[in-house]
Every structure is written in structure tokens, then in C-alpha cells.
N, C-alpha and C positions, 0 to 999 in steps of 0.2 A: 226643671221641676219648679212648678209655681207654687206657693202658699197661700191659700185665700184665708183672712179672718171672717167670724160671721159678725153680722150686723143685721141687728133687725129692731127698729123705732119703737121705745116706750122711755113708759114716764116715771111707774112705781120706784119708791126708794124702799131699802130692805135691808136690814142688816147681816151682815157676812157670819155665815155659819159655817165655818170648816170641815170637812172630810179628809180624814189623810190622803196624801197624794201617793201615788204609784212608788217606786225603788229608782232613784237616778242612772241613767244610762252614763254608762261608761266608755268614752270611744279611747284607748290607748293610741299614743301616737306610731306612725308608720316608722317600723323600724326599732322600737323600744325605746327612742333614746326622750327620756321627758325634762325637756328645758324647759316648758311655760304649758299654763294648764288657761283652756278658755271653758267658761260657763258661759253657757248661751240659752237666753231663755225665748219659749215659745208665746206664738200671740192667746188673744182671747180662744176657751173650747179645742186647743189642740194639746198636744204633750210633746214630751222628749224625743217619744218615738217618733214623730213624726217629720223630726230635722236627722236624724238618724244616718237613714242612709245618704243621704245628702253633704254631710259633715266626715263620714266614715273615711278614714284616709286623706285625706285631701293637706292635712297641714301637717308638716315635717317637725317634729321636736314639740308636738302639742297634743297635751292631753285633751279632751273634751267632754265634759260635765255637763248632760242634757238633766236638768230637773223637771218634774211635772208638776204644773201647780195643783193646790189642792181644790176639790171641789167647791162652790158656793153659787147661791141663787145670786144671778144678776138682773140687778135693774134693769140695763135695756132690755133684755131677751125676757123682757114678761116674770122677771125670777126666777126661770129656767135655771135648774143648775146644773154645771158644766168646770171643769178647768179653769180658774181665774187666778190670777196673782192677786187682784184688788175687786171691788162693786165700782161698774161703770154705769153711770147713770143715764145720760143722752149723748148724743153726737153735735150738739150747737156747740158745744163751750169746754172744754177739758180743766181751765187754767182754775176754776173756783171749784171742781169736785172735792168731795172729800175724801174720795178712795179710800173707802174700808176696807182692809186688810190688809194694806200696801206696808205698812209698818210690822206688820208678822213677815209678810211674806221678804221684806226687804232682810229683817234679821234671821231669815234661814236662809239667806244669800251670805251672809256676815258671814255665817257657820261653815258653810260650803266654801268663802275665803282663805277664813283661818286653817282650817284642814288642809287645804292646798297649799297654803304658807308655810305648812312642814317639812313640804319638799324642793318647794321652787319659788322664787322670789317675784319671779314674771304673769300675773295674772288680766285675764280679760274678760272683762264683760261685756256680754254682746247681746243682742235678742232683736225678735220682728214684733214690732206694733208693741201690746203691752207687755209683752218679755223685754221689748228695747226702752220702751218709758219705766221699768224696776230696774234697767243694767243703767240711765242716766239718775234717776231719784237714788239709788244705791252708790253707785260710785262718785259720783259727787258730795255724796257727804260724808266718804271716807276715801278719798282721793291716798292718804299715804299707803293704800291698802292693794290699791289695782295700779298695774300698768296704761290700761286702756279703755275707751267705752265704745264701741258700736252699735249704733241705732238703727236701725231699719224699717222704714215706713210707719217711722214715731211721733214721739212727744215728748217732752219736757213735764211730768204731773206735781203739783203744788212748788210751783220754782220760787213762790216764800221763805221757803222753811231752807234751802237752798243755801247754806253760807256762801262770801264771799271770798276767792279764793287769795290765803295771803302771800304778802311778798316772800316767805319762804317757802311757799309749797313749789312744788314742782309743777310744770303746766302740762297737764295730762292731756294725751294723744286720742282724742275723740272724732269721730267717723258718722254723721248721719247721710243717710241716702233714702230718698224721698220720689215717692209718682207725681208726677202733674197732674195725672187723671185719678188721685187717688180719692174717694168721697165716702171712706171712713174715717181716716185720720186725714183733714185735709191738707192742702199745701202750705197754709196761711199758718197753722200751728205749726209745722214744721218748723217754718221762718220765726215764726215767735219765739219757738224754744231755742234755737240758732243766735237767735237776739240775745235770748234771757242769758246763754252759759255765756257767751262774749260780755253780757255786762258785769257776770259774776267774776269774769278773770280769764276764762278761757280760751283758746281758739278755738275752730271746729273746722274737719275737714272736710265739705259740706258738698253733695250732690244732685242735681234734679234729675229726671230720667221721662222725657217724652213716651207717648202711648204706652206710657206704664200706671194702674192703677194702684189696688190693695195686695202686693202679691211682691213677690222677689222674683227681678228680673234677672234674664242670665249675664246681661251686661255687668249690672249692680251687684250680683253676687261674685263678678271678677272683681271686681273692684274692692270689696271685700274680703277674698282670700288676699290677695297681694296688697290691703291693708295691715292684715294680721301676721304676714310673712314678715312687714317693712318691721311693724312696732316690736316683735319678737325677735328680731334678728339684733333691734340697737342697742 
């Protein structure tokens, strides 16, 4: 099963008007038993439901928290509005946006943490495209809060604000997986963001994927489940 993001060229900037979002889907882990809970968030115009069944079952001792973002006009799409975590402006340059909303939407990830912190100590943040640039801008600025971050066919958004990670944190278990052929989020951001968290302090377990573009591959999504098996298990 592929995920395509949309992408369509403009220029207008707009400010972010919120719609509540849908009721967070709930995937119970196979079996009952809940050792670590993953939040995975979805790209630009899609929702929870749409990682769904795809997610349903699949990981042993993990709960999974599908949120939908709320609605808002976006800048590329003409101000279309649609499902956004944040206002995305163009496709040239990601590293100077301002991403309006990203800071709501980052602290109803906080909320959805903390909750989960009630019962399990082991949390992951995950997502494709800008679900995976809110699970990197999120957990990186509260690194004592997550176990771990997965990116998928991402970015790295405002890596300023970004602290640097100190010598007593812990060095959190980060996963980006990237198309060569991808010509919405391109490669070169990939790299950049790959760049930016290693300068900040981290490592990153970092992969490219031939004739794969804007979408998750079924290779890359192996790679992915038996990422989240390893950091869950340790």
C-alpha cells in the first residue's frame, strides 16, 4: 500500500484557521499486552484513517495513536483547505518557512505524550512527509519525553529553534527513510535535515530507496516495522 501526498504549486501566504479535527483512532496492540504506545502522524490532506489498516496489527506490545490534523487553508494548494498539521508555503525551500500552526499542532502531540505517559514509559513518534517533519520538530524539543522518532519521506522544519542536544540527555533512536525520486520533499532536504540533527547532537539511522518517490515503499515500510520492534524491545 502506497501513500501519495498532494502537491500542487502556489504562492499565496494565509494565515492558519483551524477546524477541529476528527476523534484519534485507536489501534490496540495485538494480543492486549501494552508495553509502548506509537503516535504516527499522517502527510499533508490525509488523516488517521488512512494509515489505519495498514498499521492494524502489525506491532506486538504497541499501542497506536492515529490523530488527524485539523483542517486549514494552505498556501501551496491555492488555500484549499484540507488536513494540515502546519501552512506550507512552496516546495523551493522548507528550512526559512514559518509554518503556521506547527506550534498548536506540536502541543496537541505534547498532550497525546503525556496521556500516554500514564501508562507506558516507551513512546514513538512517527509520521510520513509532514506528520514525520511534526514527529522530528516535536520530539526533538522534548527529547526526555519520547523513546524515538521516525521520518518518512521528510524534513527537518525550522531546525533554529531546534536546541542543542546536551551532554546529559540521552541520544534518542531516530529513523529517516527518504525516495531518490521523491519531488515533493526532496532528497537534498532529507540530507540537510540528516545534517542539521547530527549537528544538533544526534545520530540518525538514515536510508535512501531507489525508484521510490513521494509514497512508502514496501521495502522502507519493512524497515520501519523492524525499526520500531528493535527500539521497543531495548
Amino acid at each position: 500500500m502506497l501513500r501519495n501526498a498532494l502537491a500542487t504549486a502556489a504562492s499565496q501566504t494565509r494565515t492558519a484557521k483551524y477546524v477541529p479535527s476528527m476523534k484519534d483512532i485507536i489501534l490496540p496492540p495485538p494480543g492486549g499486552k501494552h508495553t509502548a504506545t506509537m503516535i504516527f502522524m499522517h502527510g499533508l490532506g490525509d488523516t488517521g484513517a488512512g494509515w489505519s489498516d495498514l498499521l492494524d496489527g502489525r506491532l506486538p506490545g504497541v499501542k497506536v495513536v492515529l490523530p488527524t490534523a485539523p483542517t486549514m487553508p494552505v498556501s501551496l494548494n491555492q488555500g484549499y483547505e484540507m488536513p494540515a498539521w502546519y501552512d506550507i508555503v512552496g516546495l523551493d525551500s522548507r528550512s526559512n518557512e514559518e509554518c503556521v500552526g506547527i506550534e498548536e499542532s506540536s502541543d496537541r502531540i505534547l498532550e497525546l505524550i503525556k496521556k500516554e505517559r500514564e501508562t507506558v514509559n516507551t513512546i514513538l513518534l512517527c509520521g510520513f512527509s509532514q506528520g514525520g517533519a511534526l514527529s522530528l520538530y516535536t520530539g526533538l524539543r522534548n527529547r526526555e519525553l519520547v523513546s524515538g522518532i521516525a521520518a518518512l519521506s521528510s524534513y527537518l522544519p525550522k531546525p533554529s529553534v531546534i536546541p542543542q542536544k546536551k551532554d546529559t540527555d540521552k541520544d534518542l533512536p531516530i529513523l529517516q527513510c527518504h525516495g531518490i525520486d521523491d519531488q515533493v520533499v526532496r532528497l537534498e532536504w532529507a540530507i540537510e535535515s540528516r545534517e542539521a540533527i547530527k549537528k544538533l547532537g544526534n545520530e540518525v539511522e538514515y536510508y535512501e530507496y531507489s525508484n521510490m518517490g513521494h509514497e512508502l515503499h514496501p521495502q522502507e515500510f519493512g524497515k520501519f516495522i523492524e525499526w520500531v520492534g528493535k527500539v521497543t524491545s531495548s
